[in-house]
C-alpha positions as CSV (number, residue, x, y, z in Angstrom):
1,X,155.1,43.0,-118.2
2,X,159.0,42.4,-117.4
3,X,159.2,46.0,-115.4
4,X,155.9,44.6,-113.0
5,X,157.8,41.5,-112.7
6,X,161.2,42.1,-111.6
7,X,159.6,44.8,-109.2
8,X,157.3,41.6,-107.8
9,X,160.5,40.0,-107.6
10,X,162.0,42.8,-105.5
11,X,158.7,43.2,-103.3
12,X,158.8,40.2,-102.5
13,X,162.4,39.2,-101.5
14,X,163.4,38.5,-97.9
15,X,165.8,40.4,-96.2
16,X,167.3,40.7,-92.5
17,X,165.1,42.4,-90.0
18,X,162.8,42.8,-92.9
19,X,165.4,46.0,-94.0
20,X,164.1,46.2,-97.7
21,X,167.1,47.5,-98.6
22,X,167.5,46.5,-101.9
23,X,166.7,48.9,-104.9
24,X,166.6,48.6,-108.3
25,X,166.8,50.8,-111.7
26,X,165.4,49.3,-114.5
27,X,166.3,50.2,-118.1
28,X,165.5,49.2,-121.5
29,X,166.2,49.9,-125.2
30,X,168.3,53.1,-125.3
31,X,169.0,54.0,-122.1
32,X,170.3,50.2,-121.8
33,X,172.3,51.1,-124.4
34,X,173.8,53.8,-122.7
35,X,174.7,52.0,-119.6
36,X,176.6,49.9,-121.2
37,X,177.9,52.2,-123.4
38,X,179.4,53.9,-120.5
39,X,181.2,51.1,-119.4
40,X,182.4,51.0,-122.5
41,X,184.6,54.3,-122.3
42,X,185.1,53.2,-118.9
43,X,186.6,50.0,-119.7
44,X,188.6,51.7,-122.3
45,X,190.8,54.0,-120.4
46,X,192.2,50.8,-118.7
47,X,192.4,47.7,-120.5
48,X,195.2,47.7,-123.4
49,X,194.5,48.9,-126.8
50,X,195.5,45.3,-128.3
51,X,193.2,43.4,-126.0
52,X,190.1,45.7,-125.9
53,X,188.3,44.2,-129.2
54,X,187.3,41.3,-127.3
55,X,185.8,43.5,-124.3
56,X,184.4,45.6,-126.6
57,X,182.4,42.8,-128.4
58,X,181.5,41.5,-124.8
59,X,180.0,45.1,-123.6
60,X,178.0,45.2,-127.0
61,X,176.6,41.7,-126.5
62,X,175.1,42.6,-122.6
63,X,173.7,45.7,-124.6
64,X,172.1,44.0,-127.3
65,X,169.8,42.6,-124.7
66,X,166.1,44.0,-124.4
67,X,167.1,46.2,-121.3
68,X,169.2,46.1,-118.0
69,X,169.1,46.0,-114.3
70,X,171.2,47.9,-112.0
71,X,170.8,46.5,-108.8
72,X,171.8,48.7,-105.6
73,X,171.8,48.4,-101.7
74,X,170.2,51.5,-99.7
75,X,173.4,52.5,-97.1
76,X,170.5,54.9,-95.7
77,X,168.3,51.6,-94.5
78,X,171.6,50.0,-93.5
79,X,172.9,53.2,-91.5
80,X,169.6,53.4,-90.0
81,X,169.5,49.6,-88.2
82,X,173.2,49.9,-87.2
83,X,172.1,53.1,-85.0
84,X,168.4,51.3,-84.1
85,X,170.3,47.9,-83.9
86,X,173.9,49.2,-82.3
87,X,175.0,45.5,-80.8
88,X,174.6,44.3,-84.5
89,X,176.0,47.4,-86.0
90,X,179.4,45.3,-87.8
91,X,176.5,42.6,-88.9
92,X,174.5,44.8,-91.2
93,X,176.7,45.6,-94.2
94,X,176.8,41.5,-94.7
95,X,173.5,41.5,-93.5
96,X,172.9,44.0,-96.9
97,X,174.5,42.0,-99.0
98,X,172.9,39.3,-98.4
99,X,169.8,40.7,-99.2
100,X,170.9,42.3,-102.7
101,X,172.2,39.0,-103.6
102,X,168.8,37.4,-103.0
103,X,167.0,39.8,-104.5
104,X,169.3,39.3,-107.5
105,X,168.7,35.6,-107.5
106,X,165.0,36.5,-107.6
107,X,165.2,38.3,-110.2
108,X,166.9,36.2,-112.4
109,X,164.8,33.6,-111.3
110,X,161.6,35.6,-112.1
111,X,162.9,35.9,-116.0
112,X,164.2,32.7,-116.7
113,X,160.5,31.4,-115.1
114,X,159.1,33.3,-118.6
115,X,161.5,32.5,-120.7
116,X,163.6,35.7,-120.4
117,X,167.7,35.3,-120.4
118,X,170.3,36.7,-118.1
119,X,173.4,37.3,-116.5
120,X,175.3,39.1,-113.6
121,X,177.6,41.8,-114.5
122,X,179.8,43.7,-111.8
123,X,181.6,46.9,-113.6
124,X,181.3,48.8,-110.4
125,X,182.8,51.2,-108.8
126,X,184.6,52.0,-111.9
127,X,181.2,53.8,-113.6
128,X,179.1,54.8,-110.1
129,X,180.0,57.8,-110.7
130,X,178.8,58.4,-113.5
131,X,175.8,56.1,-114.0
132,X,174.7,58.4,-110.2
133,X,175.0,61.6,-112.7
134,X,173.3,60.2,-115.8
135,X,170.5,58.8,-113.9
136,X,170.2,60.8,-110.7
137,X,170.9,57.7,-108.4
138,X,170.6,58.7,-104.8
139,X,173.8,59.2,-103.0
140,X,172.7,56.8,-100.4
141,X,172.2,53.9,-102.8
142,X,175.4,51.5,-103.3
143,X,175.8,49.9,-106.9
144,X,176.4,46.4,-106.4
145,X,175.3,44.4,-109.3
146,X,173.8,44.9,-113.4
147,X,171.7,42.2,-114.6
148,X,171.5,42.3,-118.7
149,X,168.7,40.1,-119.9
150,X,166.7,39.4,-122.8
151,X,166.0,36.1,-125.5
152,X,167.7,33.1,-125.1
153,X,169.5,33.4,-128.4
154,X,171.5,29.8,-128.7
155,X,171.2,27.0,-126.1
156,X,173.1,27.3,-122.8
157,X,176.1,25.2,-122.5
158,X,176.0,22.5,-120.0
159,X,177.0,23.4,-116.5
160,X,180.1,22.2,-115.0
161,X,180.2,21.7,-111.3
162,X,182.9,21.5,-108.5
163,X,183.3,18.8,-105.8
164,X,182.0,21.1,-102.7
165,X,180.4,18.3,-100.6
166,X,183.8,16.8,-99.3
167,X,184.8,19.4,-96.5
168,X,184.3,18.3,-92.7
169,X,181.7,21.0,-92.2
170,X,179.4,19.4,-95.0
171,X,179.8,16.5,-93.0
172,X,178.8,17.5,-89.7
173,X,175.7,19.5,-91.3
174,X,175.1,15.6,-92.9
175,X,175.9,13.9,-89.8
176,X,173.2,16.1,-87.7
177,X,170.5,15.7,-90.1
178,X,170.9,12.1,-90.3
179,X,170.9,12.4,-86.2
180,X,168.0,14.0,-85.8
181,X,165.9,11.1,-87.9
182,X,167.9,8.4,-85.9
183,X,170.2,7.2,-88.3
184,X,173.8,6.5,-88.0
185,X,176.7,7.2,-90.1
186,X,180.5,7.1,-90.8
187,X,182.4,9.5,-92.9
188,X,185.8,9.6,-93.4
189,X,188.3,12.9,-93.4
190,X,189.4,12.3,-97.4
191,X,192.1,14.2,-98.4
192,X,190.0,16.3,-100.3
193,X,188.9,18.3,-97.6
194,X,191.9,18.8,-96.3
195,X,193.6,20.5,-100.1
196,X,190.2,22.4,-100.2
197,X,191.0,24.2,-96.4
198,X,194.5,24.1,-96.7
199,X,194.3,26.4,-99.9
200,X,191.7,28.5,-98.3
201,X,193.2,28.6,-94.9
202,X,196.9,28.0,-95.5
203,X,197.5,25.6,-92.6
204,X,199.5,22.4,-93.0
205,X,197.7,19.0,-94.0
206,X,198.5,17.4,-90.6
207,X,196.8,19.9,-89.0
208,X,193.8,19.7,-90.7
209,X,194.0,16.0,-90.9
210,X,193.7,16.4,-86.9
211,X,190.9,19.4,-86.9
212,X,189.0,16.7,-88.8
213,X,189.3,13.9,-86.4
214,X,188.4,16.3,-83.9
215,X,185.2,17.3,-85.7
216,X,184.2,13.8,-86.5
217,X,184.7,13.1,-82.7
218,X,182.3,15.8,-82.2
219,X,179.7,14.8,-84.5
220,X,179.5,11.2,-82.8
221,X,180.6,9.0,-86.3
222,X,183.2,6.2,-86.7
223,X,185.7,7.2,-89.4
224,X,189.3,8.5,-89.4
């Protein structure tokens, strides 16, 4: 059934040092309905009165779904290795992440295999508090994600996708794997890469314009 399965899914997700830290709470029919129905009042304390209609219908569509996941991260586990583990101790938060978004992946993965639709909802922390009282959530477990899901009601639209592949670091990972088989290659910087790390790291274009020469030196290809 879809509870055996997304637990499977959980059980059987990887996860640093093998933490396990992931947890889930699974709820269907009603008590879906009430999840969301918290966010609801939630949402409505802070969004204006003239544009809440359209949240509103949004909220009602994730609960018209056959049931919902609330997907959390252990702090206990992570706590735990950061005291065992003390040189990694900054690592393990991302570390726990990590793993929650791979066992989130899984999941979703895990429905859509069946025929079972989804999404990934994040209304947290605004209802933690709340959703810990309704459904005695331990105090150690962190909310990080909820996963609606039920029938594919309409066909999905087509996916759109951005231009990630012209940055000097896809490059390099390119140029390596192309080295290790023995072939050769030449990539240029493209201007792309540069408006892509100069938005993200707000350094001027000449200077990344040289960090990529640099790296292309470094990866052994011909190319300015």
């Amino acid at each position: 059934d879809t509870e055996a399965l997304i637990k499977e899914a959980m059980r059987l997700t990887p996860s640093a040092f093998n933490s396990q830290s992931s947890r889930a709470v699974i709820l269907f029919g009603a008590e879906s309905d009430r999840f969301w129905q918290i966010v609801t009042d939630a949402l409505r304390a802070i969004v204006p009165a003239d544009a809440f209609a359209s949240t509103e219908a949004k909220m009602k569509s994730f609960a018209a779904g056959a049931g919902t996941v609330l997907f959390y991260e252990d702090q206990a586990v992570v706590k735990g290795l950061q005291e065992q583990f003390a040189l990694y101790a900054d690592a393990f938060p991302g570390f726990s992440e990590q793993s929650g978004g791979m066992a989130q992946l899984a999941v979703w993965t895990a429905l859509a295999d069946v025929g079972i639709g989804a999404s990934l909802q994040h209304y947290h922390p605004l209802v933690d508090a709340e959703v810990a009282k309704t459904w005695n959530i331990p105090a150690s477990w962190k909310l990080t994600a909820q996963m609606p899901f039920g029938s594919n009601e309409a066909p999905f639209a087509e996916k759109t996708f951005i231009d990630g592949d012209d940055t000097p670091w896809s490059k390099a990972f390119l140029a390596a794997a192309y080295a290790s088989r023995g072939i050769k290659m030449r990539c240029t910087s493209g201007a792309g890469s540069e408006l892509l790390m100069g938005f993200h790291e707000a350094k001027s274009l000449l200077y990344l314009e040289a960090r990529c020469l640099c790296l292309q030196r470094g990866m052994g290809v011909q190319g300015t």
